[in-house]
N, C-alpha and C positions, 0 to 999 in steps of 0.2 A: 504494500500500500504506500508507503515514505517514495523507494521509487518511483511509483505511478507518477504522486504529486509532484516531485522532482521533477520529472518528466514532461506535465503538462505546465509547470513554473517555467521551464525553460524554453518550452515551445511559445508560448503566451510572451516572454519576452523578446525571444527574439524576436518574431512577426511585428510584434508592439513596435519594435525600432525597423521595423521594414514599414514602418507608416499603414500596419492593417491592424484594423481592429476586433477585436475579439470577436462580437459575434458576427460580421461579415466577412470569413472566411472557414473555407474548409480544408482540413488535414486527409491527404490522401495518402495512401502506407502498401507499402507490399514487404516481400520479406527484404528486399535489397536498396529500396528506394523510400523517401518522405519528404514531401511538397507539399507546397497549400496554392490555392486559389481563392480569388475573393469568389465569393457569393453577388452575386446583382441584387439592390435593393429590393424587395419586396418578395424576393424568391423566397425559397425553402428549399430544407432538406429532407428528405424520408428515405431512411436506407430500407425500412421492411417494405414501401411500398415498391423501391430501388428494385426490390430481392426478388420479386411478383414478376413483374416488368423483365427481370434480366439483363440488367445495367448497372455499371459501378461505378461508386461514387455519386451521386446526380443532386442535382438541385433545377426544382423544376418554377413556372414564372405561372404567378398568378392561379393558381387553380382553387375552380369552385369547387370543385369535389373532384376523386381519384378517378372517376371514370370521364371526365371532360379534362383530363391533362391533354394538351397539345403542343405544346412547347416545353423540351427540357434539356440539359447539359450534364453531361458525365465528360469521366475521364479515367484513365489509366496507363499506368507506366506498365511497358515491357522491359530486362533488362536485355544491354545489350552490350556486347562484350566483342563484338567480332564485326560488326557491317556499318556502313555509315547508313542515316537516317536517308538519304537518297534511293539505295540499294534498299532499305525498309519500308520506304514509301509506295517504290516501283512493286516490292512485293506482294505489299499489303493491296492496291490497286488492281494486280493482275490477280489475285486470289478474290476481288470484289467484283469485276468484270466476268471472271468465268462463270460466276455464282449468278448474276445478274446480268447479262448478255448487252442489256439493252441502256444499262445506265450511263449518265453523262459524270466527266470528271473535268471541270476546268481549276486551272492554278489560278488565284485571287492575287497573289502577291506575299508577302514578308512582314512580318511586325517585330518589334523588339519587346524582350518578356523584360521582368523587373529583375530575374538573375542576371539577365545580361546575352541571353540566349537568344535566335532567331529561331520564330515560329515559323513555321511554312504553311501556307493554308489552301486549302480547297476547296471547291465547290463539289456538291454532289446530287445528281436529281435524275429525272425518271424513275424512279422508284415502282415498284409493282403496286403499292400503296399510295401514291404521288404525294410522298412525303419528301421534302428536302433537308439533305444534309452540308454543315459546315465542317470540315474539322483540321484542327489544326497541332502539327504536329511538331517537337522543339525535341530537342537532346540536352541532355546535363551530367556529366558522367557516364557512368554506364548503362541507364535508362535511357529509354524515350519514352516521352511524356506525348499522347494522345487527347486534346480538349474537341469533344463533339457537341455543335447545336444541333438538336432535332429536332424539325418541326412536321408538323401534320395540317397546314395553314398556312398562304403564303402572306396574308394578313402578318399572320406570327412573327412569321418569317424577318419581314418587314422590320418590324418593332424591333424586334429584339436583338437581330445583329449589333449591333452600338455594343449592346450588354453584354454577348457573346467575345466581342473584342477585350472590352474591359478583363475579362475573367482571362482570358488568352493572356495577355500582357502583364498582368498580377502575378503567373505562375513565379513560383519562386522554389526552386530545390535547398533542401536541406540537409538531407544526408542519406547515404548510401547505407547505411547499417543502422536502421531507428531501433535495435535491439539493446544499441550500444548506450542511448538516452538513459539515463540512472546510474547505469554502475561505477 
C-alpha cells in the first residue's frame, strides 16, 4: 500500500510540473511502457464500459447514455524493440487493408507531442460501418504509442478533431518499467 501511494505521489507530481492536471488526464501502463494523455474537457473515462466495447484505455465525448456513445479515443502502446515506426505503420496499414479491402488511408501530416516526439497521423474511412477513423501514431523509447479518434458521425467527426489533436500533443512518456515506481 506505502508503495502504491508513492507511486501515484510521484506520478501526480511529475505530470503537475508537465503543466497537467490531475483530473484531466489519463495514465496509460503496459508491462514495458507508462504515458499519460490529457482527457478533453467534458469527456470521460469508463474502462468497464472500455472492457464491453473492446478498446483500451478510452475516454469517450459527451454521452447521454452507453448505448448512444458515438465518438470516443483510446490508445495503446506496442513495444518495440527492432522496427522503426515507419516499417510499423506500413504494417499495421497493410494488415488493415487486407482485413478491409475497400478502406481509405490518407497521411494528414505531423504534430509535435509535449515529450518532444512526432506524431504521425492518419486519416481512415470507408468503413463497413461508415465510421471514420483518426489515428495517430509517435514512438518514445521502445514503445509506440497508438492515439485513435473514432467516430460513428461525421457531425462528431467534425467537432471533435481540435480535441483529438489536443490529446495527441499532450502525450507525454514516462517510463519504460512502471514496475520500477516505489521501490
Amino acid at each position: 500500500m506505502r508503495n502504491h501511494l508513492i507511486i501515484v505521489l510521484c506520478l501526480y507530481l511529475s505530470l503537475y510540473s508537465y503543466n497537467l492536471q490531475a483530473e484531466n488526464f489519463v495514465l496509460i501502463h503496459g508491462e514495458n511502457h507508462l504515458y499519460s494523455l490529457l482527457i478533453p474537457d467534458g469527456w470521460m473515462t469508463n474502462r468497464t464500459l472500455a472492457q464491453r466495447l473492446g478498446i483500451p484505455a478510452p475516454f469517450f465525448s459527451h454521452p447521454r447514455n452507453e448505448s448512444n456513445i458515438k465518438t470516443f479515443i483510446y490508445s495503446y502502446g506496442y513495444e518495440n524493440r527492432d522496427q522503426t515506426i515507419k516499417k510499423f505503420i506500413k504494417i499495421s496499414q497493410n494488415r488493415l487493408q487486407n482485413a478491409l479491402p475497400k478502406i481509405h488511408i490518407d497521411r494528414k501530416g505531423d504534430v509535435k507531442t509535449k515529450y518532444g516526439s512526432r506524431a504521425i497521423l492518419y486519416h481512415y474511412n470507408n468503413f463497413r460501418d461508415n465510421h471514420v477513423e483518426d489515428v495517430a501514431f509517435t514512438q518514445a523509447k521502445n514503445i509506440i504509442c497508438v492515439i485513435v479518434l473514432s467516430t460513428r458521425e461525421k457531425e462528431n467527426y467534425e467537432k471533435q478533431y481540435s480535441e483529438f489533436l489536443k490529446t495527441v500533443k499532450s502525450f507525454y512518456y514516462i517510463s519504460e518499467s512502471p514496475q520500477s515506481f516505489g521501490k
